[in-house]
N, C-alpha and C positions, 0 to 999 in steps of 0.2 A: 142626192143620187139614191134611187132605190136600191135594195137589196139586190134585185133581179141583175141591176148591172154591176154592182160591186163582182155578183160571182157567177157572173157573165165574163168578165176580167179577168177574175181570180183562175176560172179555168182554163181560157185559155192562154194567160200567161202558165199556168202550170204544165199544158199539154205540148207548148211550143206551137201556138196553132193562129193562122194570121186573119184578121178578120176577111179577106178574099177566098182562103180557103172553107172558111165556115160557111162564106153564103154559098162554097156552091156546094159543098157536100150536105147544107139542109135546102137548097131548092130555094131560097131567097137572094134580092139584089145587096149589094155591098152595102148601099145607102141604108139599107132599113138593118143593116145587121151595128152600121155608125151609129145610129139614132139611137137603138136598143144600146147600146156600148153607155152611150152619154145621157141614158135613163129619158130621154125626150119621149120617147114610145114604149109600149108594152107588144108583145107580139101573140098574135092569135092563139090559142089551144092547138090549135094543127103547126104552126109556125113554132108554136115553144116546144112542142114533141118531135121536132123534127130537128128543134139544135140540141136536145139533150141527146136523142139520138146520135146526134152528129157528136157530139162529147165525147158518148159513152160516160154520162152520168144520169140524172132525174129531175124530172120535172121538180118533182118536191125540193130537191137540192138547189136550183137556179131560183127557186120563188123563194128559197129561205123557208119553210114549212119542216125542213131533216138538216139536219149539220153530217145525214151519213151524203156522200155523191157517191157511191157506189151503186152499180145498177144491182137488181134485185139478183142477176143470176151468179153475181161472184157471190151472194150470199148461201148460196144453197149448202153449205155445209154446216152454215151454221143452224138454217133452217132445220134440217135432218137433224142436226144433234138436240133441237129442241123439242122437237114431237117424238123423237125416243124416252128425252126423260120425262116428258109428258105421257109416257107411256107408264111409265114405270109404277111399282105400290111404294108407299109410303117408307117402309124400310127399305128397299131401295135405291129409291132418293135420296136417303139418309145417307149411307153409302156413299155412292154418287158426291155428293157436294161435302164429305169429307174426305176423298181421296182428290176432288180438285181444292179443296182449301188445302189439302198437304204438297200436291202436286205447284200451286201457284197461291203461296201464302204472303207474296206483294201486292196480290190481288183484291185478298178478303181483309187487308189489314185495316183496324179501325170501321169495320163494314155490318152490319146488322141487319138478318133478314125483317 
């Protein structure tokens, strides 16, 4: 079984979501959404973007390329908070990453930049 259908599975047993409802909310027939299920097919680039779509996950995430499935836009917070400290000078930063290692020190334990 390839990866593509393990977490083809994986999400939508996670989302509660039946394979009839997938073909029609990504615009394919039932049969080809079985086939992809049971790893016998792979689905086009327009056809794979259009069930992650339908997911609300990632292409990367169903091809196995990211273990994140989250789409890029619930990330945007973290994105902001990266190009702030990427702002930042050198003291700074320093700052910065010892008031999160005090703030979430289960985080940085045993951790070495």
């Amino acid at each position: 079984m390839s990866i593509f259908s393990e977490r083809l599975q994986q999400v939508l047993a996670q989302k509660e979501i039946t394979q009839k409802e997938l073909a029609s909310r990504a615009g394919v027939t039932e049969s080809a959404i079985s086939y992809y299920m049971k790893g016998q097919r792979t689905p086009s680039g327009d056809v794979l973007t259009r069930i992650a779509k339908a997911l609300d996950t990632t292409t990367d995430y169903l091809l196995g390329n990211s273990s994140n499935s989250t789409p890029p836009a619930e990330n945007d917070r973290l994105q902001f908070l990266q190009r702030k400290l990427g702002e930042l000078d050198e003291e700074r930063l320093e700052k910065a990453e010892t008031m999160l290692k005090v703030m979430f020190d289960d985080l940085f334990e045993n951790s070495e930049v």
